[in-house]
Backbone bond lengths (Angstrom), bond angles and torsions (degrees), N, CA, C in turn:
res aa  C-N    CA-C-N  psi(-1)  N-CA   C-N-CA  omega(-1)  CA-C   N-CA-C  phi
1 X - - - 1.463 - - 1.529 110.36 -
2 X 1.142 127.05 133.19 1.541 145.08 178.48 1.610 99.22 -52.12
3 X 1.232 125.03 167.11 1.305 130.95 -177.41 1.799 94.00 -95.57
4 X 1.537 102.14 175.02 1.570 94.35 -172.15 1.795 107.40 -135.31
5 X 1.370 122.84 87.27 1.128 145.92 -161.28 2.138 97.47 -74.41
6 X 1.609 125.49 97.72 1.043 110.54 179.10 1.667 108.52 -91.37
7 X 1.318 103.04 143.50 1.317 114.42 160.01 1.367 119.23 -101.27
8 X 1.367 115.95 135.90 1.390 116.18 159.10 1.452 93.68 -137.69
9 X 1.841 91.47 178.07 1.642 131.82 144.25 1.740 121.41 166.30
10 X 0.828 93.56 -153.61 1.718 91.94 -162.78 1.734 94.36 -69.41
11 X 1.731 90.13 -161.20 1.388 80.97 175.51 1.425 100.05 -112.53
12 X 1.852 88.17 167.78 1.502 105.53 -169.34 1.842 122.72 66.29
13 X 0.947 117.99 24.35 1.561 134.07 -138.90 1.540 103.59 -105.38
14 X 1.829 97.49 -30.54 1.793 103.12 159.43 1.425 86.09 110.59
15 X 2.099 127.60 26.80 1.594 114.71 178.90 2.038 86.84 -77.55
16 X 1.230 137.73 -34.65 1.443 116.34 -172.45 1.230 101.54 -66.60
17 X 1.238 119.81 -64.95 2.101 103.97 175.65 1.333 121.80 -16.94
18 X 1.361 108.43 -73.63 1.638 128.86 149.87 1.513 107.31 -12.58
19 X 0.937 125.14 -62.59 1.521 123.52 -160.85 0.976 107.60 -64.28
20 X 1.755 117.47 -65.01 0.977 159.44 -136.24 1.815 91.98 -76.12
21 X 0.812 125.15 -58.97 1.877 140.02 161.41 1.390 106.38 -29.50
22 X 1.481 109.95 -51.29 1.725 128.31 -163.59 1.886 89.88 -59.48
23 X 1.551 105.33 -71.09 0.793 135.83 -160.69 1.781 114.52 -49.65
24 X 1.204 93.04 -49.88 1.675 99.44 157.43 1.588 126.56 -37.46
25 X 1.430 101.74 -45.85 1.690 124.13 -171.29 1.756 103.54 -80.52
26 X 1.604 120.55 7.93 1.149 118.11 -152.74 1.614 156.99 44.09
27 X 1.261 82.81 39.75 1.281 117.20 -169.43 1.824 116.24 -92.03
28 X 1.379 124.87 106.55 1.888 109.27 -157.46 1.436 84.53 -78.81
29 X 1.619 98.34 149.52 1.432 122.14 174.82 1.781 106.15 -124.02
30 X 1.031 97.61 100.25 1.964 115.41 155.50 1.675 109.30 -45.20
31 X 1.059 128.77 104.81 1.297 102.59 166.19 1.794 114.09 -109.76
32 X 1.493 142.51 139.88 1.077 123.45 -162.36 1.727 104.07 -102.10
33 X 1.491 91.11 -1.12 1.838 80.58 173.35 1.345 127.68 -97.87
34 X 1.440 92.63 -0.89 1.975 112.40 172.55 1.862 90.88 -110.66
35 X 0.597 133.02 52.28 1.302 152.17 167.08 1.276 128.11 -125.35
36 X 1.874 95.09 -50.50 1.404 113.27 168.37 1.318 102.78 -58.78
37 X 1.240 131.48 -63.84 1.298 143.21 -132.34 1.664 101.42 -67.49
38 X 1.708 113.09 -46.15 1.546 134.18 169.04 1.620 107.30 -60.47
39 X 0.654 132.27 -11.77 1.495 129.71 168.09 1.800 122.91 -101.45
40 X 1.459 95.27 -5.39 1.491 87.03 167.09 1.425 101.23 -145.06
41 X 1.792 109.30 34.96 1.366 116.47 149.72 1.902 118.40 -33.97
42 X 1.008 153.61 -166.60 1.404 155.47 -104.95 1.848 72.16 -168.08
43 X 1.735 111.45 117.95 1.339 115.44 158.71 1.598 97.89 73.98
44 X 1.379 142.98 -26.63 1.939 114.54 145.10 1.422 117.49 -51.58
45 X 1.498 113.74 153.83 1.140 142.99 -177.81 1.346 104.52 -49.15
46 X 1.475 137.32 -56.78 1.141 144.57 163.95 1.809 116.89 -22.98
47 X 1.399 94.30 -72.41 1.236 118.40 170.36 1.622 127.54 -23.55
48 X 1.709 95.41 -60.41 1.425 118.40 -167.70 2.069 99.22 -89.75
49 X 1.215 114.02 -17.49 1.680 101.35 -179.91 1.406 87.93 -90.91
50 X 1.416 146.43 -34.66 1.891 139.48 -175.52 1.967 84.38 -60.51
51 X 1.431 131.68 -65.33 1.448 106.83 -159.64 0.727 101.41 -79.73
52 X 1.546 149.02 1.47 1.306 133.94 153.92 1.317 128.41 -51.35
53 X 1.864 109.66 -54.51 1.086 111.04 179.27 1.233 129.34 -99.27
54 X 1.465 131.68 5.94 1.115 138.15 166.23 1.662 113.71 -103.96
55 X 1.719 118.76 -29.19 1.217 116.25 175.09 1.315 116.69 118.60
56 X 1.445 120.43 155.64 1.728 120.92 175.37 1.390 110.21 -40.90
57 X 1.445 126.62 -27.59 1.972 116.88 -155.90 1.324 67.62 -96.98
58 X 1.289 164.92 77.20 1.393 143.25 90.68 1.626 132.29 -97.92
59 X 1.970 84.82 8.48 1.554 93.04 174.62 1.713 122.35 -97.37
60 X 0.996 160.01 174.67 1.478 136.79 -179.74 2.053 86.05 -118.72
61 X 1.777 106.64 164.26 1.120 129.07 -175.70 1.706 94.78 -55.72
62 X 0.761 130.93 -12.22 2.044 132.18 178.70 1.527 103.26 -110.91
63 X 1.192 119.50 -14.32 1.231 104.95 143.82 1.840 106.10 91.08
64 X 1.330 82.64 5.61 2.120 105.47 141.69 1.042 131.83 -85.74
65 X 1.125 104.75 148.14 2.264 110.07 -178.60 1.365 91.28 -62.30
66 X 1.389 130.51 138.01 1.551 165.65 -109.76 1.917 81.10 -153.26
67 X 1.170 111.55 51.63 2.054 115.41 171.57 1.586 103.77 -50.27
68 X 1.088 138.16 -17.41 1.700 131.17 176.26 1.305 102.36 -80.10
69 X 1.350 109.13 -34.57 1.541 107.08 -172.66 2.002 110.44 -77.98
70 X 1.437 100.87 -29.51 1.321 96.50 -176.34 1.506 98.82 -98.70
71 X 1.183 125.55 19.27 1.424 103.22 163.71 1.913 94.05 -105.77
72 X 0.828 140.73 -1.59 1.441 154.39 -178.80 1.663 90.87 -88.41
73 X 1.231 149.24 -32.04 1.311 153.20 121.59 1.069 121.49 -14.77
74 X 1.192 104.50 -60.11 1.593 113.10 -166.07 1.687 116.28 -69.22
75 X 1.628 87.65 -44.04 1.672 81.32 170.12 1.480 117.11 -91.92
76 X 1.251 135.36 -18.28 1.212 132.06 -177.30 1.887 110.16 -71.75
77 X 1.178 102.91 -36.58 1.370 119.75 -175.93 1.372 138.56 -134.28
78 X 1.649 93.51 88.45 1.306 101.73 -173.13 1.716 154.44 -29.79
79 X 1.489 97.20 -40.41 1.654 123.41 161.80 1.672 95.62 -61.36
80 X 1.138 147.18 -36.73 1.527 127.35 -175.24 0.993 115.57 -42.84
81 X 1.355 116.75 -74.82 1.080 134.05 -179.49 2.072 116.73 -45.95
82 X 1.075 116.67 -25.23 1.496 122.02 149.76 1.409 121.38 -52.88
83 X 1.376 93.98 -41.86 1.619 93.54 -151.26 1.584 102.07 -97.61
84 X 1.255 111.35 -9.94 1.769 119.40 166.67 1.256 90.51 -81.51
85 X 1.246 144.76 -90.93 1.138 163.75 166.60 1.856 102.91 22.14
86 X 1.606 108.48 -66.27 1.336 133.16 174.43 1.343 97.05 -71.06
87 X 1.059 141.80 -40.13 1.976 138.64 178.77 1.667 97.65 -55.04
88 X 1.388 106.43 -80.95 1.664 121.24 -155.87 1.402 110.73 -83.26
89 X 1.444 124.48 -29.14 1.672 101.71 -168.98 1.576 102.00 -66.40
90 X 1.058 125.27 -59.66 1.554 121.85 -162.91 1.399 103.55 -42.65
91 X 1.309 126.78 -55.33 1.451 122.95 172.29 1.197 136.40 -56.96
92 X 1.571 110.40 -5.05 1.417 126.92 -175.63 1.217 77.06 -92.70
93 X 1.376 136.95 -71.75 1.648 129.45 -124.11 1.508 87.68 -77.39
94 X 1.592 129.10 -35.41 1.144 98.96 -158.14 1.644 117.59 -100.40
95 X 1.580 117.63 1.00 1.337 139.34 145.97 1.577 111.52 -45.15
96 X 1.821 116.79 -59.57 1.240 130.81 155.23 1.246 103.23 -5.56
97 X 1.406 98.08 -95.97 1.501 117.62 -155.21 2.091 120.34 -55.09
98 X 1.598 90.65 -29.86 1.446 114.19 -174.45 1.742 81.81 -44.07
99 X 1.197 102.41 -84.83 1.439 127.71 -163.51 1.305 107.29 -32.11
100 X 1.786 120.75 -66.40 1.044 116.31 173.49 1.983 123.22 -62.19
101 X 0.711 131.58 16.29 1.531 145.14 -172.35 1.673 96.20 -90.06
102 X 1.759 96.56 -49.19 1.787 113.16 -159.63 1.181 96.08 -75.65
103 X 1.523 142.20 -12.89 1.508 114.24 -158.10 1.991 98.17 -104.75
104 X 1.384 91.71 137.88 1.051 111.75 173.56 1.266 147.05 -93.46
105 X 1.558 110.19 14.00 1.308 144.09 170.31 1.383 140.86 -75.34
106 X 1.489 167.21 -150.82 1.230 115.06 178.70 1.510 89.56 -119.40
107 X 1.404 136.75 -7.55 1.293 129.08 158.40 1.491 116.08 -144.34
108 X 1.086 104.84 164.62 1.753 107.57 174.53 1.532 133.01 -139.50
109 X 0.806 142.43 155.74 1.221 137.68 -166.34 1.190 108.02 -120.79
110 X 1.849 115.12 125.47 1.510 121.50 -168.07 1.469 94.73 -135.95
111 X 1.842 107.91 111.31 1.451 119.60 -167.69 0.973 124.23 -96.46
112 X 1.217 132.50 112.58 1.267 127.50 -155.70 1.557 119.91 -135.25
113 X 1.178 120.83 106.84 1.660 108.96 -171.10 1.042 106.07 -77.60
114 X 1.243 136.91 -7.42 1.715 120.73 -169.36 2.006 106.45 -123.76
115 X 1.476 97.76 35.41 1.423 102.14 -171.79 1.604 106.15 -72.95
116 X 1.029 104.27 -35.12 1.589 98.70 -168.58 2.056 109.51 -86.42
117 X 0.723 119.68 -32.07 1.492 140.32 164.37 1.647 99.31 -59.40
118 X 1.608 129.08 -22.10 1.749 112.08 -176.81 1.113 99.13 -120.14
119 X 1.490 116.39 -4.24 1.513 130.56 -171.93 1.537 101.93 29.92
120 X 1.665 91.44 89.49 1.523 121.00 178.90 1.617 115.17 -120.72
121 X 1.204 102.79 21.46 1.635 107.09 -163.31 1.738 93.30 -64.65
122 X 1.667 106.90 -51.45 1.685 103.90 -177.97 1.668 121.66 -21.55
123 X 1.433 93.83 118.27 1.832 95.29 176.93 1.499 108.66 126.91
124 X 1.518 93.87 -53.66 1.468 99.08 -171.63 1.841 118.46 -79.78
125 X 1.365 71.45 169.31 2.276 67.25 -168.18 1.436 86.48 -96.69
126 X 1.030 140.88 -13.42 1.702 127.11 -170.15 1.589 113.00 -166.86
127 X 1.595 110.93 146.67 1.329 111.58 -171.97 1.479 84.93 -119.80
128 X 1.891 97.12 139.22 1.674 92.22 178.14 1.733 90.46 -127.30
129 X 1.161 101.41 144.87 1.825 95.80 178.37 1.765 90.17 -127.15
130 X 1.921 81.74 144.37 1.338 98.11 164.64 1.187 130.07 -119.23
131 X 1.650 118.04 125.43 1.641 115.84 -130.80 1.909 88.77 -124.32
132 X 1.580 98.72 133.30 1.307 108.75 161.02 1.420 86.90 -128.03
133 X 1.956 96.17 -172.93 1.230 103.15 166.16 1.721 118.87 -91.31
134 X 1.754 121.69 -161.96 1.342 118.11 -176.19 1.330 88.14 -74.17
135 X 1.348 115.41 -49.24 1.773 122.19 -145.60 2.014 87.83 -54.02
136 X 1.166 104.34 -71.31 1.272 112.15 178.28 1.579 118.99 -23.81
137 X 1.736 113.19 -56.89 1.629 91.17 -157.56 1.796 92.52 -92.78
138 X 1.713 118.92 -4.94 1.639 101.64 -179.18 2.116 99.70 -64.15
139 X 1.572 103.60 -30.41 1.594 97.69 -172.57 1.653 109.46 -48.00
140 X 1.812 90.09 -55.22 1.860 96.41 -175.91 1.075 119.98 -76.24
141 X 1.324 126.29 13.97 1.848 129.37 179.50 1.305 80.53 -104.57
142 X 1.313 148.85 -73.87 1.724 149.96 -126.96 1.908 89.65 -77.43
143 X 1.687 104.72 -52.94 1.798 98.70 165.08 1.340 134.99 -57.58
144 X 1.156 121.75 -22.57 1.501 137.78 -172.28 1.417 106.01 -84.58
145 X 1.471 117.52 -74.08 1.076 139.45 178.91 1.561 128.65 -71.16
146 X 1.134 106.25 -19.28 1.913 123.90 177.01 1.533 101.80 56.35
147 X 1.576 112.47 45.60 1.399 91.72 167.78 1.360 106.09 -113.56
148 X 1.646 111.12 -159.56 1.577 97.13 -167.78 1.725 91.90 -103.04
149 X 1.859 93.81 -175.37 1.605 83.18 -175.50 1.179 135.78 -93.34
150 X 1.505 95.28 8.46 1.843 98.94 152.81 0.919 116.70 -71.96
151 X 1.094 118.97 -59.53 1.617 131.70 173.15 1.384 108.35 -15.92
152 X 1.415 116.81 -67.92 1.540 141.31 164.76 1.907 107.26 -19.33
153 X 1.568 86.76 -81.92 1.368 108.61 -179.11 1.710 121.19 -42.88
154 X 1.371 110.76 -24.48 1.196 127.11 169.21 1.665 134.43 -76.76
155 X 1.422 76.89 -24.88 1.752 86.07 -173.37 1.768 86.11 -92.22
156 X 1.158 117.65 -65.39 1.575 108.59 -179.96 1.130 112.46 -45.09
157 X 1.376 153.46 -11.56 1.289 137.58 156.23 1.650 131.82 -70.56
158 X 1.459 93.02 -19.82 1.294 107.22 156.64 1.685 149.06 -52.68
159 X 1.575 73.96 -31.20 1.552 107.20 176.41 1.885 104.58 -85.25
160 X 1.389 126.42 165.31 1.567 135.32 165.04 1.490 80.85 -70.06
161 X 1.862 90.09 175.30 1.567 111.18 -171.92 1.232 80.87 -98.06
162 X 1.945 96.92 170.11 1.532 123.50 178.90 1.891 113.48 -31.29
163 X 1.740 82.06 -63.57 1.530 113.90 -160.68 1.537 103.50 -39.56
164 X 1.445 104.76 -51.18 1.446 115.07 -162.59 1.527 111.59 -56.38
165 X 1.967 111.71 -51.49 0.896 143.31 -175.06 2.175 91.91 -45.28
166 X 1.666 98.58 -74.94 1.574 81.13 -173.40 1.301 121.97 -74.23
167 X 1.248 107.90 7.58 1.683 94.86 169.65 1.509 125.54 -84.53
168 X 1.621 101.50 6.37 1.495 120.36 -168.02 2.137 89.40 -108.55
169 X 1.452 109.27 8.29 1.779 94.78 -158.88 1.418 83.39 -105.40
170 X 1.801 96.15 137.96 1.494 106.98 146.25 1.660 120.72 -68.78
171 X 1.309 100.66 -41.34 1.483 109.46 -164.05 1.845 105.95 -135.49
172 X 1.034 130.85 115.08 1.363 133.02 -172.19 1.409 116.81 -103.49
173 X 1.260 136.77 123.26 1.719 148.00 -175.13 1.064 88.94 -104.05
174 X 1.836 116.10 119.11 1.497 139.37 160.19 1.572 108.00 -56.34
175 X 1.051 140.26 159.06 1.379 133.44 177.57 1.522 90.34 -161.97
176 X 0.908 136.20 -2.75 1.801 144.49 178.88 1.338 102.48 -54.11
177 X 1.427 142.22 -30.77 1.395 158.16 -141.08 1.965 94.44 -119.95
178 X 1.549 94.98 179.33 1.395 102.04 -173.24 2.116 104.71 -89.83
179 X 0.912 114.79 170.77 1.406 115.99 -165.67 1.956 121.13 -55.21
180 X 1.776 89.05 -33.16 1.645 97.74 165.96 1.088 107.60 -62.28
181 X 1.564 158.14 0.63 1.378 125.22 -172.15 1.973 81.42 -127.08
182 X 0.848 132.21 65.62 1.324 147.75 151.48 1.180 125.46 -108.98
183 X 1.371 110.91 -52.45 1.576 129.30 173.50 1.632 112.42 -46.11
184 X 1.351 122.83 -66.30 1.575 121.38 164.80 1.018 93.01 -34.38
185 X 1.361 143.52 -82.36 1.285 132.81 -123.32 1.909 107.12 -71.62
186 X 1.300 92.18 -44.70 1.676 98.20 176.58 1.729 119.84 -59.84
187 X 1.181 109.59 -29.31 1.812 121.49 -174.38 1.427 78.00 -85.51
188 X 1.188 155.26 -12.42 1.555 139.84 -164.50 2.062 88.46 -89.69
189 X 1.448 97.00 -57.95 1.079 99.45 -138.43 1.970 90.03 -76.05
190 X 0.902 101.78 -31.65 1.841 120.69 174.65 1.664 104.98 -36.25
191 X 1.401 109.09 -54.99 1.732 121.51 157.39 1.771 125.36 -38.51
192 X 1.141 85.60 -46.25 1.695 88.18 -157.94 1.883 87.26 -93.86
193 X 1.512 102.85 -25.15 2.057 75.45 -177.21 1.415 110.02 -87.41
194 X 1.879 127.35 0.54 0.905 136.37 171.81 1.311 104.47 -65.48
195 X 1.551 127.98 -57.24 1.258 129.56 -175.64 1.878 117.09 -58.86
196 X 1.798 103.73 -25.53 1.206 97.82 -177.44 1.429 120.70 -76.88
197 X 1.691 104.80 -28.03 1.379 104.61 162.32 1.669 129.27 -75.10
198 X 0.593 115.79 -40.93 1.641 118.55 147.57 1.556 124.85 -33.75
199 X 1.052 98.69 -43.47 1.522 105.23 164.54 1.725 123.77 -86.73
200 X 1.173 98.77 -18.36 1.436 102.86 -178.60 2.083 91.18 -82.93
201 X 0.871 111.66 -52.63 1.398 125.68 -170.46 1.869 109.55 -43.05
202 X 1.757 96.34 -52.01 1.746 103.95 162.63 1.108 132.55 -62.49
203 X 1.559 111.49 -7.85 1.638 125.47 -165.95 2.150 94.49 -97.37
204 X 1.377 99.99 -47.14 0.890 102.61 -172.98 1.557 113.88 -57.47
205 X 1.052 113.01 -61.45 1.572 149.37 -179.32 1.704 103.18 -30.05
206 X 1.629 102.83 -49.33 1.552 112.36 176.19 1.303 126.61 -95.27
207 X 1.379 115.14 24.03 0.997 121.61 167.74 1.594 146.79 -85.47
């Protein structure tokens, strides 16, 4: 089994950039929020207990979960966010892991924004966080997402603070800078988790 390299950070924070870099270098990337998304595809189990328990106005006219409407949930009503929370993580982590089990490569990257908040680090050989500031990711959430900047401000509160986040990092990716100074940082770190799997591989090997 490949070693299991986690990514986090807040949101909007630049972990798909991040990936997306990894991924170039051939490196498989887990992601758990396109994970989410496959589990409450149209007709999964997931899917059908959310319109169960929230109701038809959470379905859209195509006959997808209506996500503007349940993030309008999320902040209006606190228990939602519990009660998704108790629906999808268990099925994430253990979809997660399915996936990462299969890859046969010598490491992988399993991204996860809410790793430090489920304290899911177990397994993995390293937590790497990718750190902007607030000011920064409320700009690229309000652009990304077109919401307003409460809206913004709301969903990042959802999340742990920065601090917490890097006090949980082995290894931290600056993202404060413009998108070229990412790349070094990833071919840096691309090196050293090569060597860790390699080393994990000799450990095994002599056993």
């Amino acid at each position: 089994m490949a070693i299991i390299i986690a990514i986090t950070g807040g949101i909007s924070s630049g972990k798909s950039t991040v990936a997306a870099l990894f991924s170039a270098l051939g490196v498989p990337v887990i992601e758990s929020d396109q994970i989410a998304r496959q589990l409450v595809d149209i007709g999964m189990p997931a899917f059908t207990a959310i319109v169960n328990h929230f109701g038809p106005r959470v379905v859209r006219a195509n006959g997808q979960l209506d996500r503007a409407y349940l993030r309008q949930l999320l902040f209006n009503h606190p228990t939602t966010k519990a009660w998704l929370e108790e629906l999808l993580h268990p099925l994430i982590y253990q979809e997660s892991w399915q996936q990462l089990k299969a890859v046969k490569r010598p490491y992988a990257l399993w991204v996860v924004p809410l790793l430090v908040e489920q304290g899911w680090q177990a397994g993995t050989e390293r937590t790497t966080v990718v750190d902007s500031s607030s000011a920064q990711q409320l700009a690229r959430l309000i652009e990304r997402d077109q919401v307003s900047p409460e809206q913004a401000q709301a969903l990042l509160a959802l999340q742990c603070d920065r601090h917490r986040r890097l006090a949980a990092a082995d290894d931290v990716i600056d993202n404060h800078g413009p998108r070229t100074e990412l790349l070094p940082q990833v071919l840096g770190l691309h090196q050293r988790y090569l060597q860790l799997a390699a080393t994990h591989v000799s450990k095994v090997e002599n056993r």
